[in-house]
C-alpha positions in Angstrom: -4.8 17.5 3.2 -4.7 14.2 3.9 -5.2 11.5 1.5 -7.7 8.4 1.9 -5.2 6.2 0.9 -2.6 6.7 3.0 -5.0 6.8 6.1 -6.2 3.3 5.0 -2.6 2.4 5.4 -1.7 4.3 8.1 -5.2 2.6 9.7 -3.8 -1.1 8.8 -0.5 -0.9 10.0 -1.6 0.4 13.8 -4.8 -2.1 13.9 -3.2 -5.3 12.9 0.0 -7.1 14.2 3.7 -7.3 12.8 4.1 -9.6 9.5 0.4 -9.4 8.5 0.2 -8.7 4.9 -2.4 -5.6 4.1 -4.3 -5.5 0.8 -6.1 -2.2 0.5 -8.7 -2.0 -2.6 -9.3 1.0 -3.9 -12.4 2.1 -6.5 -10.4 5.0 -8.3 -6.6 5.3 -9.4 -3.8 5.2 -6.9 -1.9 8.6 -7.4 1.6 8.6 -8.1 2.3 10.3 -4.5 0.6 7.1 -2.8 2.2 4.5 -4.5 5.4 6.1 -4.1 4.7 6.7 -0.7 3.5 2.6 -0.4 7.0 1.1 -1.2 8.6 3.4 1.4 6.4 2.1 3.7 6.6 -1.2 3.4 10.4 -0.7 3.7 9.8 1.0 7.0 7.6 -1.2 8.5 8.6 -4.5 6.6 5.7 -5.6 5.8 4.0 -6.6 2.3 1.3 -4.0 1.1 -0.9 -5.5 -1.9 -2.5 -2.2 -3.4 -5.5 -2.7 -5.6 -7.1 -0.1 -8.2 -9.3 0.0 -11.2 -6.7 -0.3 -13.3 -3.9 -2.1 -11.2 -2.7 -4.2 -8.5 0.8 -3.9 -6.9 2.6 -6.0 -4.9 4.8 -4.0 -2.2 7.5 -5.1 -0.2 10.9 -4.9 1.7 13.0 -5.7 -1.5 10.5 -5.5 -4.2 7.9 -3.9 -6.3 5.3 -5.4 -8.4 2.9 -3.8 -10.8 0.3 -5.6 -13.0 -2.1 -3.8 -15.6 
């Protein structure tokens, strides 16, 4: 099963162009499995992902990983 979260990304990365900087906002948690899956990503693509969350907000990129409470 898929997961909303990743298909945001997955929805960013093919709809906007290379060194745009995606923030997706979610209104629940971020599981453990998407966040981990978020800084492989953003080494992949190299790109910065900021990741948003009722709790949290991370800052993803190529050689670095922020997380704020």
């Amino acid at each position: 099963m898929y997961r909303a979260f990743q298909l945001a990304i997955a929805f960013g990365l093919s709809n906007t162009g290379p060194g745009t900087k995606l923030l997706i906002i979610k209104n629940l948690r971020v599981c453990g499995n998407c966040h981990e899956a978020t800084k492989f990503i953003t080494k992949i693509f190299n790109r910065e992902i900021v990741v948003r969350d009722v709790i949290t907000i991370s800052l993803c990129g190529d050689r670095f990983t922020l997380c704020w409470t």
